[in-house]
N, C-alpha and C positions, 0 to 999 in steps of 0.2 A: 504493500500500500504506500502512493505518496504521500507524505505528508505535506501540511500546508508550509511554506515558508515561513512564514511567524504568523501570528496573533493579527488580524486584520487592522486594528487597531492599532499598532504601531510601525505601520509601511509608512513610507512618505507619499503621500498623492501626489500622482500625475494625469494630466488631464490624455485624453487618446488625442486631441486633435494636434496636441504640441509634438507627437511622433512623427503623425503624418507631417506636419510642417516641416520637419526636420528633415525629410525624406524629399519633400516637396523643393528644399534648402540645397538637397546635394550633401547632408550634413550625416558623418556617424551616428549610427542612431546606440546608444549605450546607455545599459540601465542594472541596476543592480537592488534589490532589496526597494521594491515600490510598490505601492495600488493602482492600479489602469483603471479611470472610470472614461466611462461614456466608450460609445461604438467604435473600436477601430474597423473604419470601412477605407481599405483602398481604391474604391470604386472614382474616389474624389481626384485621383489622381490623374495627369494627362496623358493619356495616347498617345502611343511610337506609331507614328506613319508608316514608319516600314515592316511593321510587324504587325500590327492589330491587338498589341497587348500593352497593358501597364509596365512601364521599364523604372525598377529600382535597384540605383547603381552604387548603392549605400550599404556598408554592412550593417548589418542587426544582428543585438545584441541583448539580449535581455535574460538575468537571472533571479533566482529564488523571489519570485514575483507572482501578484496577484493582477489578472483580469476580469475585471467586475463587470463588461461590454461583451457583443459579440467581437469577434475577430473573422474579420472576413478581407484575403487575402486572393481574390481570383484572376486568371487569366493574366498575371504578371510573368514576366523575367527577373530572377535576380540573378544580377552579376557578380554580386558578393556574398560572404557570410551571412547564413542563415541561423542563428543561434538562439533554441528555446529552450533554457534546462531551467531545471525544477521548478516547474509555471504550473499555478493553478488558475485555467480557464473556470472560469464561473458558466458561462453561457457557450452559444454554438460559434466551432473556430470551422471555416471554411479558407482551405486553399486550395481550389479547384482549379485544373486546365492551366496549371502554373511550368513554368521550366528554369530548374535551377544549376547554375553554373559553376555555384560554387561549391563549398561545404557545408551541410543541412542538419542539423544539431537538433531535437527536441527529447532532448535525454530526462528522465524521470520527472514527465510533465502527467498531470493530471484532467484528465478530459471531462469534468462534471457531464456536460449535455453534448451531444452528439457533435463527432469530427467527421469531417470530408476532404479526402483529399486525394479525391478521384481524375483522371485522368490526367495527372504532372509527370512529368518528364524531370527525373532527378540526371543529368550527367554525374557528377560526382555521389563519391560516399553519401548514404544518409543514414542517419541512429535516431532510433525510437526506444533506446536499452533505458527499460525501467520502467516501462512509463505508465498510465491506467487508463483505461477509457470507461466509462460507467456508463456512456449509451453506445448507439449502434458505431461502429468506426470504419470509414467508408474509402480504399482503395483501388477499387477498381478501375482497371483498364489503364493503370499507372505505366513506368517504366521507368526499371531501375538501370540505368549504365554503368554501373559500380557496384560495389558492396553495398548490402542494404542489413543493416543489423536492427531488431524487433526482440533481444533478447531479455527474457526475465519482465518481458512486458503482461501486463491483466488485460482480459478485453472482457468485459462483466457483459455484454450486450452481445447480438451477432458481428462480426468480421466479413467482411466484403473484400477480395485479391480478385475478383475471377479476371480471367483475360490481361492479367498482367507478365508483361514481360520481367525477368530478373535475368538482367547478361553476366554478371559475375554473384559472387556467394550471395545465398542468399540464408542468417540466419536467424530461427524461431526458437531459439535451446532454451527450454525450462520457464517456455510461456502456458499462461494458463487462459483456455478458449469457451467462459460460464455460455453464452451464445450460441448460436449457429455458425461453424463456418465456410465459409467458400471459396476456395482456391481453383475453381472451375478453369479448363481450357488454360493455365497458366504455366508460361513456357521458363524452363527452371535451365539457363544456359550451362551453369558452374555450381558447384556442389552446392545442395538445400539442405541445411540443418535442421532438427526438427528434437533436436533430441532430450527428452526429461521435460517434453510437453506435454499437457492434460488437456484435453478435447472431453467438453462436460456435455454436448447436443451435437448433431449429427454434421460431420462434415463430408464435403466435396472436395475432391482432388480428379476425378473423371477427365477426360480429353486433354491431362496436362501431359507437359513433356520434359522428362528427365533428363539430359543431355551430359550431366558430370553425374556425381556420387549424390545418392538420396538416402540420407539417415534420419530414421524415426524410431530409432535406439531408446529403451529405456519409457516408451511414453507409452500416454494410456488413454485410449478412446473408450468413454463409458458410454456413447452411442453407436450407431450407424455411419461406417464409413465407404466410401464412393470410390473407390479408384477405376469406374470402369471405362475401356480405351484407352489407357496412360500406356505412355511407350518411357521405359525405363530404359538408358540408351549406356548408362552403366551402372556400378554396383549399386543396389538396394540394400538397405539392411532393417532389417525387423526386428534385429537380438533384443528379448525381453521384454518385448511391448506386451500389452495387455488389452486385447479387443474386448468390450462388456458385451457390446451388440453386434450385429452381423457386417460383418467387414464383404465388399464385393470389388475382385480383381478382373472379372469378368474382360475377354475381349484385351487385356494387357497384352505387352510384349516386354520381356525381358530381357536383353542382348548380353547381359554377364550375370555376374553371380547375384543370385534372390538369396539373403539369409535369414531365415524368420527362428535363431537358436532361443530355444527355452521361452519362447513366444508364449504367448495364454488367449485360446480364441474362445470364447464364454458363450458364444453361441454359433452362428454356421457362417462358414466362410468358404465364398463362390470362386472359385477358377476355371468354371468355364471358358473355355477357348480360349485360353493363357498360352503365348508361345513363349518357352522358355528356351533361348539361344544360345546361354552360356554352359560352361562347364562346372557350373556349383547351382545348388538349390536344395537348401534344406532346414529343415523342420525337428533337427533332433534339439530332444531332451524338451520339448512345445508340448501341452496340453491341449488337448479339443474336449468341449461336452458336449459335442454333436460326432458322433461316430461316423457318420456319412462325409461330414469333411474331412475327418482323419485319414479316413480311406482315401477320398479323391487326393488329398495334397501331399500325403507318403508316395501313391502309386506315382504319380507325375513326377517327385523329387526322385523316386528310384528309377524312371527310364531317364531322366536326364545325368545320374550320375552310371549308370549304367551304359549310356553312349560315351561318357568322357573318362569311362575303366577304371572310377573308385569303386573299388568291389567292397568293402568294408562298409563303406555309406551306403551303397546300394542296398547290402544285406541287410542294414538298421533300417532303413523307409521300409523294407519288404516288410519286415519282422512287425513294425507299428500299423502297416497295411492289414497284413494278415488280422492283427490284434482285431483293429475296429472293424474288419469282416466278422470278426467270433461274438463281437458284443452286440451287432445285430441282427445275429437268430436264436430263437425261441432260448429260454431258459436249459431245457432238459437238451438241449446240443449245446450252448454255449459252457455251459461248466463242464462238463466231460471233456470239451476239446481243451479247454486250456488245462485241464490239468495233464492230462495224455500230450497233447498235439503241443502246446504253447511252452505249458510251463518245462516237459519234460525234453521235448525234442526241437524246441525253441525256434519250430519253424523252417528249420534246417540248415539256420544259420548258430546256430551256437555249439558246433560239435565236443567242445569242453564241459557243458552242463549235463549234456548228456551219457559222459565217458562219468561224470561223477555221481549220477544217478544210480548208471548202471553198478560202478561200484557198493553205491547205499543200498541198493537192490538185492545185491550179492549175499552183501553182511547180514542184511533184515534174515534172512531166508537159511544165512546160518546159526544165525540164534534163533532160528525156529526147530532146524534142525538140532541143534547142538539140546537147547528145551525139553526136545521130546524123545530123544537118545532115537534120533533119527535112522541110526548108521547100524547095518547088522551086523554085530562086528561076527559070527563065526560064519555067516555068508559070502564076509570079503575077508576072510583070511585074518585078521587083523589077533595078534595073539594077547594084547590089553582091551581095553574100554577104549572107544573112539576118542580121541583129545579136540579141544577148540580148533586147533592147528586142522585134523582129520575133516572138522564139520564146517570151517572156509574152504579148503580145498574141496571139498564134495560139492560144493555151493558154487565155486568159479567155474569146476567141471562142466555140473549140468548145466550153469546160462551157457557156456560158449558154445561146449559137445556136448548133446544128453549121453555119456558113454561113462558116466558116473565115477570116470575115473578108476576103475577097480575097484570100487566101493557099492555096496548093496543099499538100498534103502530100505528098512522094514515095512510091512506091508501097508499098515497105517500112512506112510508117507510117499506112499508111491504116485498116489495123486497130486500132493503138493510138489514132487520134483519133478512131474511132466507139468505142469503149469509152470514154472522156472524155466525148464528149457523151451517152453515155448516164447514165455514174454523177454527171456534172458539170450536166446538168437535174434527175435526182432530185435529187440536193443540193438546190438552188436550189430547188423546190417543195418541199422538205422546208423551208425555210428560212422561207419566205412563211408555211408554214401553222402552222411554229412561233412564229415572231413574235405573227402574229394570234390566235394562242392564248392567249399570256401576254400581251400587251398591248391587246387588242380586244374582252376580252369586257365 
């Protein structure tokens, strides 16, 4: 939150139209620690013939200041410093269809009622770090020629960008969006920042276009977000975000790596006819509570790591694919499968969990044996009492070979060691072709 500069009550007054006059003069305009009453309207000011806009060729300069007027700034050039920091606007600041030349400053200014500053043409840097808007704050169709920094900025109201251009960085890190936002059709030249932003109502990014790196690291959309038709033209990254509402990629293009690591999508997330062109895309260690998405965005991130021969990643989307295949059918298959098919044999990609099962397999079956004095000892020769040693070995036997080994089973357990060798061979073939799987191809 910004705070006010001081106590209303002890700023110096300035009247607005001694600004304007100043401006009017050719004069620096510098201010420090004041009250602005009455309307700054530059409207008063005279027409450039050769432009059709207001020309001020004066730098401005005003801080830790109150404006108790509207400000209204339209259709000007300024050829010098533009400097608004920690300014509380009381009423509506318009600078509409403006183009600035120079350096554009309005760092942790506070916007009471509604900003516009829709369609200017910034050539140089401009900064909005810090600042609050507490009604609607109105960009569109702007165009940044430089850096444009919006960091650690509040927008308590909707947000308006759409159709604007940004030709170098552009960035949003660890702004908070209580509003609607819309970044509709907006062409992002040079990397867009986005990251340890909170988006609290549904935003639009749809028909924009990514052309450097786009990070949206770390932030959290508690609504409905829009990316569809966006061409991401290089890396994306998603690590850690938190979708609440239904995120749509629909119709995207991807040209390098998509990484959504340890994402959280809270409800369903579309990728429909997503072309994904690079050689990374993934989703590990990401939770879905819609199974249906988990499936579709595992299966896609394993054909695209499976064309670019991460076999490792590949195996992990499989493995998360398969999972949210199991979680939507019926109860009385879904648990069966994952404890047999999932848990045990890991889908086919985990031939180590499986070689340790089998061994837990092994042991259960000889303390079952060993229990029930499984082992005949004068059928198999054995001139003492079978030992522990005796009742593992007769247990490794029958899973790999049922040929007991030399050793007899008493009658009682003849049943229980052909059930061994039957689920203790599949093991064991199940083991071989999981190996060969993940290490052989």
């Amino acid at each position: 939150m910004v705070d006010e500069p001081q106590e209303a009550g002890s700023l110096r007054e300035v009247p607005a139209s001694e600004i304007l006059a100043k401006i009017k003069e050719g004069k620096p305009v510098e201010y420090d620690h004041v009250k602005i009453f009455g309307d700054l309207d530059a409207s008063k000011l005279a027409l450039s013939e050769k432009t059709g806009k207001f020309l001020v060729s004066v730098p401005i300069k005003i801080a830790e200041s109150r404006f108790e007027g509207f400000v209204a700034f339209d259709n000007i050039i300024f050829e010098q410093l533009v400097s608004f920091e920690k300014i509380l606007f009381a009423k509506d600041v318009f600078f509409r269809d403006n183009q600035f030349n120079s350096a554009v400053y309005f760092n942790d200014c506070e916007f009471k009622i509604s900003s516009d500053f829709r369609k200017s043409k910034y050539n140089v840097s401009v900064s909005f770090k810090g600042s609050k808007f507490n009604e609607s704050a109105d960009f569109h169709e702007s165009m940044f020629k430089m850096l444009a920094y919006f960091d650690d900025c509040r927008f308590n109201k909707d947000a308006y960008f759409w159709s604007s251009d940004f030709n170098e960085e552009a960035y949003f890190r660890a702004c908070i969006f209580i509003g609607e936002v819309d970044f509709f059709g907006c062409n992002f030249c040079e990397g867009s920042y986005f990251v340890e932003s909170q988006f609290n109502r549904s935003v639009d990014f749809a028909n924009s276009e990514f052309r450097d790196e786009a990070d949206f690291s770390k932030s959290r959309f508690s609504h409905s977000v829009d990316f569809i038709d966006s061409h991401f033209n290089s890396a994306a990254f998603f690590g850690r975000t938190q979708f609440d509402g239904d995120v749509d990629f629909s119709k995207s293009q991807f040209d390098r790596s998509a990484v959504f690591y340890e994402s959280q999508f809270n409800r369903i997330a579309y990728f429909e006819e997503c072309r994904f062109t690079g050689d990374t895309l993934t989703f590990k260690y990401s939770k879905f509570k819609n199974h249906g998405s988990q499936e579709d965005a595992c299966r896609r991130a394993k054909n695209v790591l499976a064309k670019a021969g991460n076999r490792e990643e590949e195996g992990y989307h499989f493995y998360r694919e398969m999972e949210a295949k199991r979680k939507q059918k019926p109860w009385y298959i879904q648990y069966p499968e994952f404890f047999f098919v999932q848990l045990v044999f890991g889908y086919g990609v985990h031939p180590f969990r499986l070689w340790a099962f089998w061994f837990g397999f092994v042991g259960i079956f000889a303390i079952i044996y060993w229990l029930g004095h499984g082992i005949d000892a004068r059928a198999s020769q054995l001139i003492n009492n079978a030992t522990i040693i005796d009742y593992i070995w007769f247990s490794i036997a029958t899973a790999v070979t049922p040929g007991y080994a030399g050793y007899k089973p008493i009658t009682e357990f003849k049943l229980v060691a052909g059930l061994e060798a039957i689920f203790g061979t599949f093991m064991w073939a199940a083991f071989i072709a999981t190996f060969a799987r993940k290490y052989m191809r």
